[in-house]
PDB file of N, CA, C and O in Angstrom:
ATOM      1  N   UNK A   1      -5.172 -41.229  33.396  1.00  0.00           N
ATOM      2  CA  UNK A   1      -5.131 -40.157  34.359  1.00  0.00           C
ATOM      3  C   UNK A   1      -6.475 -40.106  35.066  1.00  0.00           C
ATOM      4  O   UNK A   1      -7.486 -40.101  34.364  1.00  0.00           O
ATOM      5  N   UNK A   2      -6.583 -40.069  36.384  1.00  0.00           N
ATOM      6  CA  UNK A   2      -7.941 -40.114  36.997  1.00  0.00           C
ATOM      7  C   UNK A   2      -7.878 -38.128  37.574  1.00  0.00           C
ATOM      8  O   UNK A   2      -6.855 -37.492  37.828  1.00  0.00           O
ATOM      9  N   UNK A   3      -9.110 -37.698  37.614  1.00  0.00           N
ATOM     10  CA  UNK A   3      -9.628 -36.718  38.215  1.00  0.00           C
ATOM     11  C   UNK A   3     -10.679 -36.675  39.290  1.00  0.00           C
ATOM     12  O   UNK A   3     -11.687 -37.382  39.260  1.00  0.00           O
ATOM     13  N   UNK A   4     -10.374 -35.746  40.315  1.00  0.00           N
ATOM     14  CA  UNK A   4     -11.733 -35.777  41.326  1.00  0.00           C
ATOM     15  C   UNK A   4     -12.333 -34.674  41.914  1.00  0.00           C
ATOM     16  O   UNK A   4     -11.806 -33.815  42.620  1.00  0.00           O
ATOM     17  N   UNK A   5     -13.740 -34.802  41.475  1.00  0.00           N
ATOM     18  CA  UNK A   5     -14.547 -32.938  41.326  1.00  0.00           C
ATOM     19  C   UNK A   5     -15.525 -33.720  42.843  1.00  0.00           C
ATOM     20  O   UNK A   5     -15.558 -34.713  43.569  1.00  0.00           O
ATOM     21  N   UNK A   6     -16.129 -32.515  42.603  1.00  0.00           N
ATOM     22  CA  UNK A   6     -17.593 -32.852  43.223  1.00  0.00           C
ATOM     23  C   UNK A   6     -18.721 -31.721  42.207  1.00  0.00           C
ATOM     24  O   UNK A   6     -18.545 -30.594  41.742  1.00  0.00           O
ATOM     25  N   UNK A   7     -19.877 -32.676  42.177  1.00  0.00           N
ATOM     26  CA  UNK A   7     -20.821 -32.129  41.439  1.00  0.00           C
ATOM     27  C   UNK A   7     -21.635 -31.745  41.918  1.00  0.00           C
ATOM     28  O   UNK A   7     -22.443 -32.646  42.141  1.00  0.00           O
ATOM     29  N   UNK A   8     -22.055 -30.516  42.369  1.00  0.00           N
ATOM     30  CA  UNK A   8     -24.011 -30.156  42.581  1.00  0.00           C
ATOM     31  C   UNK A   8     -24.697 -29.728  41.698  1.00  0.00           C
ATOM     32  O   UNK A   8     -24.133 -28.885  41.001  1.00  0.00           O
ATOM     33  N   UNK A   9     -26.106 -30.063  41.335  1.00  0.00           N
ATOM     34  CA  UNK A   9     -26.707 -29.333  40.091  1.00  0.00           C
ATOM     35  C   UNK A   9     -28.348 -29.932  40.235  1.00  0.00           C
ATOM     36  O   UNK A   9     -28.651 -31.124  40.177  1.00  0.00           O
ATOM     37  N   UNK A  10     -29.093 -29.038  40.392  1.00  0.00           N
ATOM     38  CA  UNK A  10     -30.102 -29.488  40.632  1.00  0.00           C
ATOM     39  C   UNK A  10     -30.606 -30.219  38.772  1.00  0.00           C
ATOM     40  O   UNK A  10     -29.812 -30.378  37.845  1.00  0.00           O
ATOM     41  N   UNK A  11     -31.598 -30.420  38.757  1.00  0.00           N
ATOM     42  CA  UNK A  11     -32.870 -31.389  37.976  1.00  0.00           C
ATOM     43  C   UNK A  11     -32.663 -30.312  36.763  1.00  0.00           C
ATOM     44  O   UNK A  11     -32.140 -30.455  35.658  1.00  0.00           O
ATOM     45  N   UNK A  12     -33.389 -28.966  37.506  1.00  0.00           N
ATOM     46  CA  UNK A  12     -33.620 -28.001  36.500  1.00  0.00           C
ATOM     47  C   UNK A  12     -32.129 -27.503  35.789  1.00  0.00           C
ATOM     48  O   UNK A  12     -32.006 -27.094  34.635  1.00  0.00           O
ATOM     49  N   UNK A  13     -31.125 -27.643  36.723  1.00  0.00           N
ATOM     50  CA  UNK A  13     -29.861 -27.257  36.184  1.00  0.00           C
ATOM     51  C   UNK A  13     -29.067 -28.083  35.258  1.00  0.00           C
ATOM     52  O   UNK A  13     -28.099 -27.692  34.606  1.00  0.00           O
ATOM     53  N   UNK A  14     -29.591 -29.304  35.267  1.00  0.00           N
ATOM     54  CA  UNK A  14     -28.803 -30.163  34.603  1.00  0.00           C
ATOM     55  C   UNK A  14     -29.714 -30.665  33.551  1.00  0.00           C
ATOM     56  O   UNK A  14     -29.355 -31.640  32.891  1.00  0.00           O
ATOM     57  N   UNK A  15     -31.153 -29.951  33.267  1.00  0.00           N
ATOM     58  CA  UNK A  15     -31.766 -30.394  31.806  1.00  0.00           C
ATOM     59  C   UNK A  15     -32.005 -30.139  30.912  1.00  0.00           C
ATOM     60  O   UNK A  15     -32.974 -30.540  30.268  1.00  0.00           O
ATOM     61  N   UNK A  16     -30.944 -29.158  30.496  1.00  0.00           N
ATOM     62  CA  UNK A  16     -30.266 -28.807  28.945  1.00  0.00           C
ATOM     63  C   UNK A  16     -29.177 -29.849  28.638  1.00  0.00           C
ATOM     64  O   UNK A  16     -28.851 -30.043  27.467  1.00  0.00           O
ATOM     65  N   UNK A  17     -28.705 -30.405  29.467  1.00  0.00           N
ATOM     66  CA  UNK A  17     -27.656 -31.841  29.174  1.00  0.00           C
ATOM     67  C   UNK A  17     -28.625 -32.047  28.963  1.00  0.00           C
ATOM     68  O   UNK A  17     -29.102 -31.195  28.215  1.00  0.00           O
ATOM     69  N   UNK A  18     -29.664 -33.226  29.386  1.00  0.00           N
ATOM     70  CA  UNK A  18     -29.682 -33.808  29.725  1.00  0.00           C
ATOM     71  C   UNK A  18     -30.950 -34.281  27.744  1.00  0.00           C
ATOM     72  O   UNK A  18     -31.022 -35.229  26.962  1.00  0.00           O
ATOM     73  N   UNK A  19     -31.499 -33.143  27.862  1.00  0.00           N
ATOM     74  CA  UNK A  19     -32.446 -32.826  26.580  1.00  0.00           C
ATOM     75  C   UNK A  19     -31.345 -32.740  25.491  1.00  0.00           C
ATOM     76  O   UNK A  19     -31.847 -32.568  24.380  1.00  0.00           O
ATOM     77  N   UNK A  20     -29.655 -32.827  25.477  1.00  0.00           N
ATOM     78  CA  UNK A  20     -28.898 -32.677  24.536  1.00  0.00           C
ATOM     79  C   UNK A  20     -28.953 -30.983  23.937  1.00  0.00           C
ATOM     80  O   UNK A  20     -28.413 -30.714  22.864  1.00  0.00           O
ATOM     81  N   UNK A  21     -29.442 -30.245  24.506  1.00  0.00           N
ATOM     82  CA  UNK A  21     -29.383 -28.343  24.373  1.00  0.00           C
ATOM     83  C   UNK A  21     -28.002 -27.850  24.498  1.00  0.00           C
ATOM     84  O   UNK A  21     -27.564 -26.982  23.743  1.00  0.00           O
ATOM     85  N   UNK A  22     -27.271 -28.414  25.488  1.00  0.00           N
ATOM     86  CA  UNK A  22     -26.426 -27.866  26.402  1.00  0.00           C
ATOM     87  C   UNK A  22     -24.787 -29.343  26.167  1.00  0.00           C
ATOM     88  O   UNK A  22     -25.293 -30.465  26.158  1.00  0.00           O
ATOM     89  N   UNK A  23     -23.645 -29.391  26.054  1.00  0.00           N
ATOM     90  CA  UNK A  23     -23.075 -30.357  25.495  1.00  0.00           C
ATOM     91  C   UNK A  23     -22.124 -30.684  27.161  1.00  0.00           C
ATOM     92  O   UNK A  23     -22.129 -31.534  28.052  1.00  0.00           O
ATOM     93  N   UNK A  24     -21.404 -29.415  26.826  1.00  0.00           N
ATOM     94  CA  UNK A  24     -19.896 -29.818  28.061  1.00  0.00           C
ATOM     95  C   UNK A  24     -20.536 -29.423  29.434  1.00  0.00           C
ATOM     96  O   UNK A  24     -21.027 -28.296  29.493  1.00  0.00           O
ATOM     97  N   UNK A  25     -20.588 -30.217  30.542  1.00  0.00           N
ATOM     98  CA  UNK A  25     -20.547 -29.584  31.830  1.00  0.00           C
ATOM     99  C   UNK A  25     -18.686 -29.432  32.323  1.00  0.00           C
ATOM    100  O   UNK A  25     -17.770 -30.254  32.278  1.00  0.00           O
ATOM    101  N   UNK A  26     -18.759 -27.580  32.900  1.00  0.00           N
ATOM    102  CA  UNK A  26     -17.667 -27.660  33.186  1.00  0.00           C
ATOM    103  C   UNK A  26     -17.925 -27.744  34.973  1.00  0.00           C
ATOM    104  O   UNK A  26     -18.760 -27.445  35.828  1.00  0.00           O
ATOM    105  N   UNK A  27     -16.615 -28.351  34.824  1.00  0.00           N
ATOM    106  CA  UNK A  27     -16.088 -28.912  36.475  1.00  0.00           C
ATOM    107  C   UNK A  27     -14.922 -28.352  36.981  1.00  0.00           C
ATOM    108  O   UNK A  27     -14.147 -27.903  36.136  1.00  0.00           O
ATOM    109  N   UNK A  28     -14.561 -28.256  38.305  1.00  0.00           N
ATOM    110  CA  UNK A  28     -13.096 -28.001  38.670  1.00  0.00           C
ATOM    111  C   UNK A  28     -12.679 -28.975  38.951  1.00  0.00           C
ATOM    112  O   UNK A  28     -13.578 -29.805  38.817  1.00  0.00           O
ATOM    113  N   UNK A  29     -11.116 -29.770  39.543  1.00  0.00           N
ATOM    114  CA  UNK A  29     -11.123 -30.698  39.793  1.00  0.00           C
ATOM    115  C   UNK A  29     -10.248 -30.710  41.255  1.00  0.00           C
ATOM    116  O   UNK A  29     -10.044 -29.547  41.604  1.00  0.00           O
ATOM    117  N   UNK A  30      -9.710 -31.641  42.150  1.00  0.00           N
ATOM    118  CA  UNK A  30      -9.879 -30.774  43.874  1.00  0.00           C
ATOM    119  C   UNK A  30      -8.495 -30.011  43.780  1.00  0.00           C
ATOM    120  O   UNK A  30      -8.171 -29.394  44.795  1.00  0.00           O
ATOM    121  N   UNK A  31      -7.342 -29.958  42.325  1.00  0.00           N
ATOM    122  CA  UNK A  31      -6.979 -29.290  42.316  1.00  0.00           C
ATOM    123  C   UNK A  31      -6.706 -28.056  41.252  1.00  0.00           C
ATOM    124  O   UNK A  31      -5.663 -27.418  41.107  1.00  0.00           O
ATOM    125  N   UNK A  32      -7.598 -27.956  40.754  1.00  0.00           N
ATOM    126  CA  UNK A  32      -8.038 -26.633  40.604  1.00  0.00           C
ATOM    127  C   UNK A  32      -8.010 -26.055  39.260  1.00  0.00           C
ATOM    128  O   UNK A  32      -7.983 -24.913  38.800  1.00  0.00           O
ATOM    129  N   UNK A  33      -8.031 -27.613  38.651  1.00  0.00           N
ATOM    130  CA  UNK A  33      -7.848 -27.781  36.718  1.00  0.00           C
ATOM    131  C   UNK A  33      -9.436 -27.780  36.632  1.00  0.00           C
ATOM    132  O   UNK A  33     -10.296 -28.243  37.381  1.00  0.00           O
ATOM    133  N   UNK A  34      -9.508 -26.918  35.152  1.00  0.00           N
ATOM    134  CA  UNK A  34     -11.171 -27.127  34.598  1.00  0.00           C
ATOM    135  C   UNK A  34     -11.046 -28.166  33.904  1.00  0.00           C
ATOM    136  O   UNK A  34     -10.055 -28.382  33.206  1.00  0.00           O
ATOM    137  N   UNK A  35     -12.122 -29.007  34.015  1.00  0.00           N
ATOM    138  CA  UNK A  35     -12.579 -29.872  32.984  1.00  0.00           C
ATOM    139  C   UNK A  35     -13.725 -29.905  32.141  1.00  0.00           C
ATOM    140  O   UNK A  35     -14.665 -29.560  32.856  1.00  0.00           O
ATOM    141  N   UNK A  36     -14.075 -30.109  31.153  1.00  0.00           N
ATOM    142  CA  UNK A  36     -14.950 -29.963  30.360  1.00  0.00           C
ATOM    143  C   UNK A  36     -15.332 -31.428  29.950  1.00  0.00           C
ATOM    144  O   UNK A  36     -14.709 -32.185  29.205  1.00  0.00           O
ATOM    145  N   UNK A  37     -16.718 -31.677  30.737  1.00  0.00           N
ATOM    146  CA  UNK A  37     -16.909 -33.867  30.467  1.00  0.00           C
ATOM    147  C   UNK A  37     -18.541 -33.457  29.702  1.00  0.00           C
ATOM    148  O   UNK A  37     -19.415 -32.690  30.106  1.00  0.00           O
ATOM    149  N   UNK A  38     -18.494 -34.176  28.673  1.00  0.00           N
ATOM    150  CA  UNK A  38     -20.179 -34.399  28.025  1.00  0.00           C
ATOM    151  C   UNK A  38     -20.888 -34.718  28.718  1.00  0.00           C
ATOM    152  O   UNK A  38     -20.694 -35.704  29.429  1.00  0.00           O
ATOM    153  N   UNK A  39     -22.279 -33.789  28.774  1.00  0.00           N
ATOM    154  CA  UNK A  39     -23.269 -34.433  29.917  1.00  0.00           C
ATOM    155  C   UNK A  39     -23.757 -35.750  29.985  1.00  0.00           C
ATOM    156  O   UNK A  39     -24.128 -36.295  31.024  1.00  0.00           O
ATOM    157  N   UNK A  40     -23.750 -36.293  28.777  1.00  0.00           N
ATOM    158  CA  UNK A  40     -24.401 -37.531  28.920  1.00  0.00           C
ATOM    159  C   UNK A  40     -23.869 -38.679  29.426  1.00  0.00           C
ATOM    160  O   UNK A  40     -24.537 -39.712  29.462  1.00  0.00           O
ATOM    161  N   UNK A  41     -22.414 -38.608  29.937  1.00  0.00           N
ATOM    162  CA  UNK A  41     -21.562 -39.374  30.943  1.00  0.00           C
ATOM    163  C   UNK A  41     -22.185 -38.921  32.460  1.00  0.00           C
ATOM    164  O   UNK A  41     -21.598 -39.342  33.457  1.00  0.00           O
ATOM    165  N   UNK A  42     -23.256 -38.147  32.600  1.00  0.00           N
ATOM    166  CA  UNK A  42     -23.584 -37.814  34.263  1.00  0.00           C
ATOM    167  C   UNK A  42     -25.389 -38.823  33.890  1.00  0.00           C
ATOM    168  O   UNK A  42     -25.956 -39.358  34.844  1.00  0.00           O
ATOM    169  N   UNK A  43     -25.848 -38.883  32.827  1.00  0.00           N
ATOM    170  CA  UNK A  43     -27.408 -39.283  33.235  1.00  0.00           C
ATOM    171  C   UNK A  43     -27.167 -40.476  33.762  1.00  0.00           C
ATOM    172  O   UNK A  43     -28.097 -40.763  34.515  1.00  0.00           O
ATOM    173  N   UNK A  44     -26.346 -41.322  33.723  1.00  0.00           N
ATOM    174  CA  UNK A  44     -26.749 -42.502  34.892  1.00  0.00           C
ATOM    175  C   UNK A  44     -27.025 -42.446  35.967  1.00  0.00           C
ATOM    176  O   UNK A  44     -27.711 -43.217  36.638  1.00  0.00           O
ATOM    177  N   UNK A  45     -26.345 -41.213  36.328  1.00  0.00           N
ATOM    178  CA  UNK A  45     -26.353 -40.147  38.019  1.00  0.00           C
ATOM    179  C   UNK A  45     -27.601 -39.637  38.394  1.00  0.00           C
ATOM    180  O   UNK A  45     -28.033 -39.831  39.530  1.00  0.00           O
ATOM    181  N   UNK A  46     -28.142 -39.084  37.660  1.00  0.00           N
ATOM    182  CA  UNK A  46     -29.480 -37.813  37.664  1.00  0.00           C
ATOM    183  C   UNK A  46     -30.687 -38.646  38.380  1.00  0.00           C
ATOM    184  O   UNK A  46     -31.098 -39.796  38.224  1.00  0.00           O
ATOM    185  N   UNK A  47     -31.056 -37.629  39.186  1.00  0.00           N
ATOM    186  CA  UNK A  47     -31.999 -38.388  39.604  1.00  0.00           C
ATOM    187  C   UNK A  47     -33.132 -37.081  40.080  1.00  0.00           C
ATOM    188  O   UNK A  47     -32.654 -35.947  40.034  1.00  0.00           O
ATOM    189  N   UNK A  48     -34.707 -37.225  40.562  1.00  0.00           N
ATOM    190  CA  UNK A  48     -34.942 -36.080  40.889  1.00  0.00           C
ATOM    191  C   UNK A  48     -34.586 -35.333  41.330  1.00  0.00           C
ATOM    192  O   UNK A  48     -34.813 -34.208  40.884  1.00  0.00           O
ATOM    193  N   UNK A  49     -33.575 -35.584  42.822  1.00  0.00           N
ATOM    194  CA  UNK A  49     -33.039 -34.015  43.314  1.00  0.00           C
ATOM    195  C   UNK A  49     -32.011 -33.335  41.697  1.00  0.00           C
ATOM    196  O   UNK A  49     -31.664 -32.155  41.642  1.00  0.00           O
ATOM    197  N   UNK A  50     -31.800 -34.000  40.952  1.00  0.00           N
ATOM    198  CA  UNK A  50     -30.130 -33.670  39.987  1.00  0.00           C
ATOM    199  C   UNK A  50     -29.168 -34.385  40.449  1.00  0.00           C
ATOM    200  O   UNK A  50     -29.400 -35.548  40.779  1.00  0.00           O
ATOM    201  N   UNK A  51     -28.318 -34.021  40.529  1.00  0.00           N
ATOM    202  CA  UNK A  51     -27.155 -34.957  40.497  1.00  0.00           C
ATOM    203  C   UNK A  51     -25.926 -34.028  41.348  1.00  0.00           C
ATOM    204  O   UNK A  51     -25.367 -33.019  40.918  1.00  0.00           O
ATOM    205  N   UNK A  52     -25.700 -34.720  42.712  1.00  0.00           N
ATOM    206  CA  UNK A  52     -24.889 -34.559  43.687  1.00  0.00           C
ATOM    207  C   UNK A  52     -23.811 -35.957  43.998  1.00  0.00           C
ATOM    208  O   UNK A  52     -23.784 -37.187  44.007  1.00  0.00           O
ATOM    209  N   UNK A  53     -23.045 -34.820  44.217  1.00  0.00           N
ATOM    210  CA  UNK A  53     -21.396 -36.315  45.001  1.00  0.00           C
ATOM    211  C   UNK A  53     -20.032 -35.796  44.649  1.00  0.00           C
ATOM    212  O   UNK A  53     -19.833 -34.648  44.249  1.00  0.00           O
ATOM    213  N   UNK A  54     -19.488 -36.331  44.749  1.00  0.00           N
ATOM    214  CA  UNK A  54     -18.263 -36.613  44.514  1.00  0.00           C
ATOM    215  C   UNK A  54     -17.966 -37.907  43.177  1.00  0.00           C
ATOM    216  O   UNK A  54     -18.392 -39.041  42.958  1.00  0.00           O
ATOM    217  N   UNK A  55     -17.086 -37.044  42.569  1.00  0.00           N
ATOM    218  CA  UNK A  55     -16.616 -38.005  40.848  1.00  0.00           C
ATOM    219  C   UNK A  55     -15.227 -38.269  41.024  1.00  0.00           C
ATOM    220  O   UNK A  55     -14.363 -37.652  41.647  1.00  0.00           O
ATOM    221  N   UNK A  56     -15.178 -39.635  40.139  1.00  0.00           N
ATOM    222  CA  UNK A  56     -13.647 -39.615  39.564  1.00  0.00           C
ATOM    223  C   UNK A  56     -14.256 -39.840  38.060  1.00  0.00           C
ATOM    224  O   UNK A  56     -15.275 -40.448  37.733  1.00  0.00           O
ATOM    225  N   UNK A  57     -13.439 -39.252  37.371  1.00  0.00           N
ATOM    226  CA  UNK A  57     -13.128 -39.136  35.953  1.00  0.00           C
ATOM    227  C   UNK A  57     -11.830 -39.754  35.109  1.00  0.00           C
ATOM    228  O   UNK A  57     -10.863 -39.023  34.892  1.00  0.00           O
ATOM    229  N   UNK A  58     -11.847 -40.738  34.778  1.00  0.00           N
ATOM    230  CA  UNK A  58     -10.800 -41.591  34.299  1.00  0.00           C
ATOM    231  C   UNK A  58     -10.695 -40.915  32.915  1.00  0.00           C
ATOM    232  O   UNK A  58     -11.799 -40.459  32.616  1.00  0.00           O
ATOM    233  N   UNK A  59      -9.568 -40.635  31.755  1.00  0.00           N
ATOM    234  CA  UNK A  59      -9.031 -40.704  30.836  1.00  0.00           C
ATOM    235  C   UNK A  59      -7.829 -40.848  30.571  1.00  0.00           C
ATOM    236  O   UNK A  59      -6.918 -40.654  31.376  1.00  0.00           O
ATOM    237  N   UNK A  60      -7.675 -41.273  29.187  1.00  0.00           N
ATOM    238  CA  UNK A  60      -6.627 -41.887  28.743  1.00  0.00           C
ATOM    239  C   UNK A  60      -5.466 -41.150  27.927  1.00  0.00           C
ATOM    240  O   UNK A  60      -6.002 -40.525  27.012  1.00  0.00           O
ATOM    241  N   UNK A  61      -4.344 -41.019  27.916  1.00  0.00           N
ATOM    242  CA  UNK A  61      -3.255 -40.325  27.718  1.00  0.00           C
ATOM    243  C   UNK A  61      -3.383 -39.355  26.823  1.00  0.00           C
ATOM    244  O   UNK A  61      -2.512 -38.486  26.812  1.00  0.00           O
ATOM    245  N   UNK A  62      -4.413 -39.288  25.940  1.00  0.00           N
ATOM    246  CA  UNK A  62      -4.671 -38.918  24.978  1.00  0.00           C
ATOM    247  C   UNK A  62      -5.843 -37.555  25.694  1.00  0.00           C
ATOM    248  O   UNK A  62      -5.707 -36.449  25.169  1.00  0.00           O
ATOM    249  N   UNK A  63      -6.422 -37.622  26.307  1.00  0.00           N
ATOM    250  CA  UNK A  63      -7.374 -36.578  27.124  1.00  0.00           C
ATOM    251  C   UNK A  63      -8.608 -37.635  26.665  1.00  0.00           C
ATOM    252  O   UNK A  63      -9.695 -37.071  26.795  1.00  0.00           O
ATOM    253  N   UNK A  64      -8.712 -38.775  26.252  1.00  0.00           N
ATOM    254  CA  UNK A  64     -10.194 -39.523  25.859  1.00  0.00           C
ATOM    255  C   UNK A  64     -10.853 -39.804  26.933  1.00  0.00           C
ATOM    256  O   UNK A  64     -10.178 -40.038  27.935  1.00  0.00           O
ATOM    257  N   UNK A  65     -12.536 -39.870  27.051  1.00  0.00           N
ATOM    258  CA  UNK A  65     -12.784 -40.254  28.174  1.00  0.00           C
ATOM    259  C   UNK A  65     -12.625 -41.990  28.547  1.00  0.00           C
ATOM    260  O   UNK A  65     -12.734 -42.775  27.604  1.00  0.00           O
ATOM    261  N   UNK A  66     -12.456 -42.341  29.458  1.00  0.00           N
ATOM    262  CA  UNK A  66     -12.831 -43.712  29.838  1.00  0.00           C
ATOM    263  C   UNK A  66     -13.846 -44.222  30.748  1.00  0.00           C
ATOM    264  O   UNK A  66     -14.713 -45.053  30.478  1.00  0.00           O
ATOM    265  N   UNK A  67     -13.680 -43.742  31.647  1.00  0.00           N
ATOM    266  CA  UNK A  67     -14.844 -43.782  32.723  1.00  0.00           C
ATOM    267  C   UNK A  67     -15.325 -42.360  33.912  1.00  0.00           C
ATOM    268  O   UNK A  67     -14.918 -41.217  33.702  1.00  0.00           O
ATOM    269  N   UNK A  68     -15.798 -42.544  34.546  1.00  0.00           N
ATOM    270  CA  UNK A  68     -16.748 -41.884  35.592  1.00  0.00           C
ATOM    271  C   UNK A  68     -17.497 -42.750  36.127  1.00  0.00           C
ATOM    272  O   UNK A  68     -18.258 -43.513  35.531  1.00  0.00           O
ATOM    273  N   UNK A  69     -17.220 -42.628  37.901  1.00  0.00           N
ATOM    274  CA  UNK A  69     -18.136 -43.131  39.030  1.00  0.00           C
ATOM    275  C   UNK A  69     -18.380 -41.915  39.867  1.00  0.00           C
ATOM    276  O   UNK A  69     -17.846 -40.814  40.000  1.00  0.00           O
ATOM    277  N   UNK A  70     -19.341 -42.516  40.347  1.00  0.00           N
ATOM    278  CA  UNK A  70     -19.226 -41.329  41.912  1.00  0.00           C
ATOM    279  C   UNK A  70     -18.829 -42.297  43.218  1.00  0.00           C
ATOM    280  O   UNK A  70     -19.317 -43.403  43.449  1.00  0.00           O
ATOM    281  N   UNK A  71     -17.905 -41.658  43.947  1.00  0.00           N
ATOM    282  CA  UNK A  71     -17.189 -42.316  44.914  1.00  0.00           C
ATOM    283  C   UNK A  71     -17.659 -42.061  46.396  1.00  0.00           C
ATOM    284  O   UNK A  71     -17.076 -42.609  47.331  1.00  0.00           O
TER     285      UNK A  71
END
């Protein structure tokens, strides 16, 4: 099953993920399901501004994760 959010979150907002403080970032998705993805599937993303774009979120039948890009 793929999902597609968009993320804004500045540096400071996203470094309780990022320090492992903070576990689930929740998301909406463009239609209008919450998701709950572990932050540490976004630090490849992070960068000084934080982490902006547009995601897809791949999992597997089961709700497991599989992947995440930004598109």
């Amino acid at each position: 099953m793929e999902f597609y959010f968009r993320l804004n979150l500045s540096f400071e907002e996203f470094k309780p993920y990022y320090q492992g403080m903070a576990e689930a970032v929740q998301v909406r998705d463009i239609h209008g399901k919450i998701l709950q993805i572990n932050g540490r599937h976004f630090r490849q993303f992070l960068s000084a501004d934080g982490i902006h774009g547009q995601f897809k979120l791949v999992v597997d039948r089961q709700g497991n994760f599989q992947s995440i890009t930004r598109i």
